[in-house]
C-alpha positions as a Python dict, from the first residue, in 0.01 Angstrom:
ca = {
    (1, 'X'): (0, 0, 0),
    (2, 'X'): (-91, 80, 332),
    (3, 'X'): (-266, -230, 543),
    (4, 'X'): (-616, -138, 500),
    (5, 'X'): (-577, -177, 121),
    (6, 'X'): (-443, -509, 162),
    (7, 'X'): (-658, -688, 387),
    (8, 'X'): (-839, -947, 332),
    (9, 'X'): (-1134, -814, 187),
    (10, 'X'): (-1031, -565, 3),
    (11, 'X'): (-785, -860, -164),
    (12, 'X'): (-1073, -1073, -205),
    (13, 'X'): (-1221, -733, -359),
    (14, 'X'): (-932, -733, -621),
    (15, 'X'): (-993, -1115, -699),
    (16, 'X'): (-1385, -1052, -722),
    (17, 'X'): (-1302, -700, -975),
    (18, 'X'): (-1027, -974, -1190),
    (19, 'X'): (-1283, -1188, -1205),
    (20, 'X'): (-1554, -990, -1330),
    (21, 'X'): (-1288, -806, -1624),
    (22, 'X'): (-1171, -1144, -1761),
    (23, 'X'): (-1052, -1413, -1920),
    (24, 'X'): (-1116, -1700, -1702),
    (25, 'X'): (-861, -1694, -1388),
    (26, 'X'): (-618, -2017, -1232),
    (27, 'X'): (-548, -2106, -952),
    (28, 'X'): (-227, -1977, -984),
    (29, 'X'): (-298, -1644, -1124),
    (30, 'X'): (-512, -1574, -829),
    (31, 'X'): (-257, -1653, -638),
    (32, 'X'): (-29, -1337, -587),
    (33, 'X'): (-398, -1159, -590),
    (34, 'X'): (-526, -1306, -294),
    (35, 'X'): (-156, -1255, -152),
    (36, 'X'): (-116, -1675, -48),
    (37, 'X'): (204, -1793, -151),
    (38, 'X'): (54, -2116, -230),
    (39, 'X'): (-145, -2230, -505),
    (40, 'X'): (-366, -2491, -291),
    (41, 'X'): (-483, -2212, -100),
    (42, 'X'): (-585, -2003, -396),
    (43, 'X'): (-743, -2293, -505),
    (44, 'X'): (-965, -2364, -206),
    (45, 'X'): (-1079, -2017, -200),
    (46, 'X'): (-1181, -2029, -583),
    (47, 'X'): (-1355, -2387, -518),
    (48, 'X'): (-1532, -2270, -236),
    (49, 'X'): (-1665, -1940, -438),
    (50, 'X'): (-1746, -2159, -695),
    (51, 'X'): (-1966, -2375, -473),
    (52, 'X'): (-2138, -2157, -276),
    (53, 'X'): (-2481, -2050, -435),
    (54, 'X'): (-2565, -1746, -604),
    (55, 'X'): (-2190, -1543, -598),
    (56, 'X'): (-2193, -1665, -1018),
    (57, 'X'): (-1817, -1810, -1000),
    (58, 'X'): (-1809, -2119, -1284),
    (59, 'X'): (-1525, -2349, -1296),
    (60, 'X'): (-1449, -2450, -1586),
    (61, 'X'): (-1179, -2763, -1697),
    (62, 'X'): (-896, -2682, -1960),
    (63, 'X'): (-568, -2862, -2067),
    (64, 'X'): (-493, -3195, -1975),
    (65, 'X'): (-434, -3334, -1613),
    (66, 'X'): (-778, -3203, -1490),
    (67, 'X'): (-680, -2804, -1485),
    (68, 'X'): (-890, -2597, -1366),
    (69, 'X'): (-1010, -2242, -1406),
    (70, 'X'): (-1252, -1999, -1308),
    (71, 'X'): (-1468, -1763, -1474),
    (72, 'X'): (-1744, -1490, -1392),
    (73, 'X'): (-1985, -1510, -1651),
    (74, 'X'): (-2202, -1218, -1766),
    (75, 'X'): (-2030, -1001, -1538),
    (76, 'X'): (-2005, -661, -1766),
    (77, 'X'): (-2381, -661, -1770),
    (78, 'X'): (-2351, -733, -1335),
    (79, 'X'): (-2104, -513, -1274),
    (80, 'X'): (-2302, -219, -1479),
    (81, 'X'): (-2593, -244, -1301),
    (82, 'X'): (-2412, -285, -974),
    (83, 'X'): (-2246, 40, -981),
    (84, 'X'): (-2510, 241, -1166),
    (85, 'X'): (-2758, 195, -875),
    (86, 'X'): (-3014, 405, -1034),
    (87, 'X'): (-3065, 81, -1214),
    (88, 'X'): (-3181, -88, -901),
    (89, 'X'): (-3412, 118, -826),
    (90, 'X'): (-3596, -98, -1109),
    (91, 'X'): (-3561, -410, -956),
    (92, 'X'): (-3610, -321, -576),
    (93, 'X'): (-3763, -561, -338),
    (94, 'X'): (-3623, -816, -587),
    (95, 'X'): (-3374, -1112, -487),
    (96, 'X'): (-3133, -965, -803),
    (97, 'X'): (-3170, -622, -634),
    (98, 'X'): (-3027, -777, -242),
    (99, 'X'): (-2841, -983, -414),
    (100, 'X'): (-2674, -657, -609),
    (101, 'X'): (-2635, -437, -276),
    (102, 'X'): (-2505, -644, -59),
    (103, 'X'): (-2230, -745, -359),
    (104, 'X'): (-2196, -362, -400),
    (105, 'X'): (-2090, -311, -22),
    (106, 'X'): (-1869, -589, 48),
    (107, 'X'): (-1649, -469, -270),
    (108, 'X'): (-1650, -157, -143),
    (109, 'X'): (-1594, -274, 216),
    (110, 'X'): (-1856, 6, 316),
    (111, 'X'): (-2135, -91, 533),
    (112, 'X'): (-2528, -16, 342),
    (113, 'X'): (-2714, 282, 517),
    (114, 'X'): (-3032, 236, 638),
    (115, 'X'): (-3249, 391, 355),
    (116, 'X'): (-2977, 645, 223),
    (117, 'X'): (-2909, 450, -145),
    (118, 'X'): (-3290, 477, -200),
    (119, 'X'): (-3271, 861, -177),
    (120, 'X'): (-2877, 911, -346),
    (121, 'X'): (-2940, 682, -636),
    (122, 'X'): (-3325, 738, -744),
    (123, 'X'): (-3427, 612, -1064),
    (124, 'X'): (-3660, 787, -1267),
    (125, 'X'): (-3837, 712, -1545),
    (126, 'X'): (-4209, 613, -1681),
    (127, 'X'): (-4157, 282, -1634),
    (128, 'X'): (-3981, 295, -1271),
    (129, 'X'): (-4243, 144, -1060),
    (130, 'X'): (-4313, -196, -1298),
    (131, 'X'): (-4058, -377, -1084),
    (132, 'X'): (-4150, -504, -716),
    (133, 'X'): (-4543, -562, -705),
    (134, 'X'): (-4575, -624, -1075),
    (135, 'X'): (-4312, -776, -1186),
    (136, 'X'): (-4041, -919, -935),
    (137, 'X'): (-4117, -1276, -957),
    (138, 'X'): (-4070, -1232, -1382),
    (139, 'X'): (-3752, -1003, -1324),
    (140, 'X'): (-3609, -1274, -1081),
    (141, 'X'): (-3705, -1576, -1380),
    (142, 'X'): (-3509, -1360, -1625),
    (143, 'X'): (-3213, -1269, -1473),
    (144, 'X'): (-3172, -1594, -1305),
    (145, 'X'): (-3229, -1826, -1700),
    (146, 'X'): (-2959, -1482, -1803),
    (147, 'X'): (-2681, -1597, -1497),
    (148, 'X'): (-2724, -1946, -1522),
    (149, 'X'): (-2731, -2020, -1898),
    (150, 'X'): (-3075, -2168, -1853),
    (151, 'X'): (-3392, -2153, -2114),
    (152, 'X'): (-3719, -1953, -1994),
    (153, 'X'): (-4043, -2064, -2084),
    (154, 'X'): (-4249, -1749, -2089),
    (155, 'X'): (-4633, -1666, -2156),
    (156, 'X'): (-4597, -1367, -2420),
    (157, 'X'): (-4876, -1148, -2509),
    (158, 'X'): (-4844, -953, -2840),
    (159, 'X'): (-4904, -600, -2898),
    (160, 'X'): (-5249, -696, -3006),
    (161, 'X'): (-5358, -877, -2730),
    (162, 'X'): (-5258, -1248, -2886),
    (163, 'X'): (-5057, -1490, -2647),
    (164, 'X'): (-4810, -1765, -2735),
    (165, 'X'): (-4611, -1985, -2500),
    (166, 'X'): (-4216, -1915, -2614),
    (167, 'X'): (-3918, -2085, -2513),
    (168, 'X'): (-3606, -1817, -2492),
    (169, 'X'): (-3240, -1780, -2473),
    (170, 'X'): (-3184, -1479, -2268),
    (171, 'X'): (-2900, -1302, -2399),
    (172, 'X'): (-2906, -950, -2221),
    (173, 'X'): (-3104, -792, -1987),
    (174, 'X'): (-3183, -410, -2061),
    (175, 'X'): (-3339, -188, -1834),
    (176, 'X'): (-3432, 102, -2030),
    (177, 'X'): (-3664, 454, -2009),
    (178, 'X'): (-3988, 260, -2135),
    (179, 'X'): (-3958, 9, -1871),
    (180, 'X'): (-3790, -357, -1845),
    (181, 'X'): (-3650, -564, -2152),
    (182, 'X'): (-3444, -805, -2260),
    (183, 'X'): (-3269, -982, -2581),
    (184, 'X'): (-3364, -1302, -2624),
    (185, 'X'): (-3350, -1551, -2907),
    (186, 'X'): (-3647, -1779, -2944),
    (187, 'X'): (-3593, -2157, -2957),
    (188, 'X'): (-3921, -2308, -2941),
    (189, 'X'): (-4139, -2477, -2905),
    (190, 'X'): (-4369, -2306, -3142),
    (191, 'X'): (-4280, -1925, -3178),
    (192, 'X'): (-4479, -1852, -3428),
    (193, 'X'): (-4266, -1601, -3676),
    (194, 'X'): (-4004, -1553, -3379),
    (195, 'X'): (-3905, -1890, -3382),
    (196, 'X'): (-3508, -1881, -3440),
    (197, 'X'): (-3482, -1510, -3461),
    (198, 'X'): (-3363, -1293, -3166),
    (199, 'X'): (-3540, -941, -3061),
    (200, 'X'): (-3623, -789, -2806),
    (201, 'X'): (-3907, -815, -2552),
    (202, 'X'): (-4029, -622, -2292),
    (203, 'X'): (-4108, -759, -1987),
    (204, 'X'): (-4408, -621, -1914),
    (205, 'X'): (-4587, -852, -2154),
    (206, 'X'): (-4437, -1144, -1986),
    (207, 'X'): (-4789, -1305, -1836),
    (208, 'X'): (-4564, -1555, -1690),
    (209, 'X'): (-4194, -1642, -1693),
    (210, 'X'): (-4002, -1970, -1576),
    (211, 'X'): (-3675, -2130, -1527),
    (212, 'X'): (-3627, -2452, -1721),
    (213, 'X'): (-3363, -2697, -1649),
    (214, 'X'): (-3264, -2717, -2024),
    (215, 'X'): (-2936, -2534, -2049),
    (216, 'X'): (-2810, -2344, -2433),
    (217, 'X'): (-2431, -2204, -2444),
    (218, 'X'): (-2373, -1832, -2430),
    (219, 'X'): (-2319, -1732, -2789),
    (220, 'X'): (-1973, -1563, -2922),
    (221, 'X'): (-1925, -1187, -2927),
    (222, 'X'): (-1867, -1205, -3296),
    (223, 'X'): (-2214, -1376, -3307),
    (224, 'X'): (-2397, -1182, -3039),
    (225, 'X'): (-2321, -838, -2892),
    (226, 'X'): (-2549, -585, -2758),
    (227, 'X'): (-2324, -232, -2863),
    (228, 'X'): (-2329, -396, -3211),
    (229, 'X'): (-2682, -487, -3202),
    (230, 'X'): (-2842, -189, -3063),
    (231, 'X'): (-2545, 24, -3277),
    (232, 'X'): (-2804, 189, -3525),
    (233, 'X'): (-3103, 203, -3270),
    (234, 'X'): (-3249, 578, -3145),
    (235, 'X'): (-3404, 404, -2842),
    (236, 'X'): (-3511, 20, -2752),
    (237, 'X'): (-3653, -50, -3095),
    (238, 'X'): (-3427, -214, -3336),
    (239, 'X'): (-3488, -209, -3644),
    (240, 'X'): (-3636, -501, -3890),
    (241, 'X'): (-3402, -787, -4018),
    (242, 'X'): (-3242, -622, -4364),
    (243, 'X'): (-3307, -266, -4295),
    (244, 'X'): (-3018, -52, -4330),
    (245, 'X'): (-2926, 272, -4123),
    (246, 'X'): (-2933, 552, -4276),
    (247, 'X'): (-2803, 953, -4211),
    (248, 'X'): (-3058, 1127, -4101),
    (249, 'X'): (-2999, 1526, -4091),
    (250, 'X'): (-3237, 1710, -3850),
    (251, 'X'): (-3281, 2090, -3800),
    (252, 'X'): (-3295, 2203, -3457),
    (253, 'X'): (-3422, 2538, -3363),
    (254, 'X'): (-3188, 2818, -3318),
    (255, 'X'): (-3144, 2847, -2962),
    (256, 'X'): (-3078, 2480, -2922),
    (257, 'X'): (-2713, 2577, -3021),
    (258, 'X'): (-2524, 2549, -2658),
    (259, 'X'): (-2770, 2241, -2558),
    (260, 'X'): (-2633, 2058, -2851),
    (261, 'X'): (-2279, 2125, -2802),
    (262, 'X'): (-2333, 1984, -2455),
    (263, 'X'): (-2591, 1683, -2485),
    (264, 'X'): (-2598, 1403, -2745),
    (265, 'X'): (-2872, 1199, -2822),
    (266, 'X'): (-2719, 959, -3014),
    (267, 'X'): (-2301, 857, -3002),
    (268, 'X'): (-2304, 879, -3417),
    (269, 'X'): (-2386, 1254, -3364),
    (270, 'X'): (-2201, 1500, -3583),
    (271, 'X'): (-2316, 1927, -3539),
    (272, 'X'): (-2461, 2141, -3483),
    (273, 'X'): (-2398, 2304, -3783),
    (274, 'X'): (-2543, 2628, -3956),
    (275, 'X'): (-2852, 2569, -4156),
    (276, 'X'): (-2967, 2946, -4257),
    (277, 'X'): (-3145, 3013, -3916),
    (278, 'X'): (-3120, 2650, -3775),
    (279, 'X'): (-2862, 2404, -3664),
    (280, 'X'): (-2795, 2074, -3866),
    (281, 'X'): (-2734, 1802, -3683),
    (282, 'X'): (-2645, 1436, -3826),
    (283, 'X'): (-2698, 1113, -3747),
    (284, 'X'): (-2637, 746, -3904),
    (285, 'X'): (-2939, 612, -3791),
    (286, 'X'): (-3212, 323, -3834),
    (287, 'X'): (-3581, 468, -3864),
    (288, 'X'): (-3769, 342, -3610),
    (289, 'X'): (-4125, 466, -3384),
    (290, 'X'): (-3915, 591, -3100),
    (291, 'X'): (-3656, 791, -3322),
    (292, 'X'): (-4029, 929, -3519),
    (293, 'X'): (-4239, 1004, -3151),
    (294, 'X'): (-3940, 1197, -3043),
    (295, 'X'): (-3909, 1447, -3336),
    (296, 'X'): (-4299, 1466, -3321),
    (297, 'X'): (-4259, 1542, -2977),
    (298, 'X'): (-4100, 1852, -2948),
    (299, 'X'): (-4309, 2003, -3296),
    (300, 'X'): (-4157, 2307, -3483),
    (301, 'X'): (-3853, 2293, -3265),
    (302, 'X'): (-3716, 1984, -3461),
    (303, 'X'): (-3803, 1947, -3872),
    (304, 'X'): (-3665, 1641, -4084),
    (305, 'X'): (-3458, 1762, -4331),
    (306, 'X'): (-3332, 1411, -4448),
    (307, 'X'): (-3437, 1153, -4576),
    (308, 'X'): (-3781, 1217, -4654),
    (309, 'X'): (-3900, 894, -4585),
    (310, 'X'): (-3861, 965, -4234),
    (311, 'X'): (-4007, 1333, -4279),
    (312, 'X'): (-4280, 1183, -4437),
    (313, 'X'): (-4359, 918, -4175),
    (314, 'X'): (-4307, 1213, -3879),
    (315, 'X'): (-4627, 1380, -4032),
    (316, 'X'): (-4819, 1114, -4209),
    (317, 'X'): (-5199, 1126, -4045),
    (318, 'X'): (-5198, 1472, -3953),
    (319, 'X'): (-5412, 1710, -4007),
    (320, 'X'): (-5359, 2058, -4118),
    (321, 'X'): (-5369, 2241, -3777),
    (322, 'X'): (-5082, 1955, -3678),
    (323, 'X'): (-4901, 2005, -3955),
    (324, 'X'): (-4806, 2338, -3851),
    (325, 'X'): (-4619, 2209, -3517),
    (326, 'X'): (-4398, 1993, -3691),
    (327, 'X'): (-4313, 2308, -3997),
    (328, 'X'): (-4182, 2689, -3933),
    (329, 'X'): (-4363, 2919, -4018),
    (330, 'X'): (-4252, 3064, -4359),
}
């Protein structure tokens, strides 16, 4: 290890990356990390992270005799959106999004370009420009309740226009193609039919969005856990409380052979497959809008083999000069 690779911050780097993979971290582990032969020191340096405002470093007591450890909570979810920098092209002109870069660059020891990661790292999608005039003040409430284990009082408006006034347990914050969400379990004070159930809601419908100082423990991974919950979902929809997945067999048109063999849309894919002059391609899925829009979407190019439920629902109110986008012609 040459000395550029151990200075000081690219060890303070290392401690930063240990703490962010987990478990919690002593004193004494950080120790040899931090490359202080002395456990005192290590300590100071963890206290002081711990104290200064807005790195995310909890301490945390354990044992007997007033032990002490340390702990980066939430950082998966940080660290993903820190590298993929698309992502922050979402959230810029937020204080999650300078908060983010300037994490990015001291673990990195680079220094940030003038404009450059605007232009390397552009994030596209429909939704792209909800963040920073729209939405930066409600992106800032959620992540902030999300880091800090606190409850967000929020002003929702339903799909049909209908507001409530929600209390939530952020549990994830998901940036997706449609725009900003996140997966929240509802706590009070009214709710209406959410109340003790968690889904997910998109920020965009937030009218409002607070901080409260009421505080709710980060749930266990056996209890909460976004790969599981999202497991069965095509897009950001999840499916209804009891439904089950299901394997859902679409036919793809023939030339869609090498595109297939090279892009999946969905990790449970299995195919393509022959299927007289179409490729079969299988998924164990949950039917939901956004797994129904995108078969309508790209017409007789993509038919519904199985189940027919969901065949049914792709073409249900269409007429007959629809119809015949979404069926070969035979």
């Amino acid at each position: 290890m040459n000395a550029s690779e151990d200075s000081p911050p690219r060890r303070s780097a290392r401690l930063i990356a240990r703490l962010m993979a987990g478990p919690p971290l002593t004193a004494a582990e950080a120790a040899p990390i931090l490359g202080v032969k002395g456990v005192n020191a290590a300590r100071e340096y963890l206290n002081a992270l711990s104290d200064q405002p807005g790195t995310g470093v909890k301490r945390e007591a354990f044992g007997k005799g007033h032990q002490w450890r340390f702990v980066l909570p939430h950082a998966d979810a940080a660290t993903a959106v820190a590298i993929a920098r698309e992502m922050l092209a979402t959230l810029r002109g937020t204080t999650l999004d300078q908060q983010l870069v300037a994490a990015q660059y001291a673990l990195t020891g680079g220094k940030p370009p003038a404009d450059d990661h605007a232009r390397q790292f552009y994030g596209h999608g429909r939704a792209r420009r909800l963040s920073a005039e729209l939405h930066a003040g409600i992106v800032d409430a959620v992540v902030t309740a999300l880091r800090d284990g606190q409850l967000l009082a929020v002003r929702y408006a339903h799909f049909g226009g209908d507001s409530e006034d929600m209390s939530l347990r952020v549990l994830t914050f998901v940036p997706h193609d449609e725009g900003l969400y996140c997966v929240a379990k509802c706590v009070g004070p009214r709710g209406g039919k959410h109340l003790g159930t968690t889904r997910v809601y998109n920020l965009a419908r937030f009218d409002s969005a607070s901080v409260t100082p009421h505080t709710s423990p980060y749930p266990a991974r056996d209890e909460y856990d976004p790969e599981a919950y999202f497991e069965h979902s095509f897009g950001i929809f999840v499916p209804a409380d009891g439904m089950k997945p299901v394997e859902v067999k679409l036919l793809f048109a023939k030339d869609w052979e090498n595109y297939l063999r090279r892009h999946s849309y969905h990790h449970t894919q299995r195919g393509p497959n022959p299927a007289g002059d179409r490729w079969r391609v299988t998924y164990t899925l949950a039917i939901t809008y956004d797994l129904v829009r995108f078969i309508r979407g790209h017409g007789v190019e993509i038919t519904v083999e199985a189940p027919t439920a969901l065949g049914d629902w792709v073409t249900s109110g269409l007429g007959a000069s629809a119809l015949r986008r979404f069926f070969p012609a035979t």
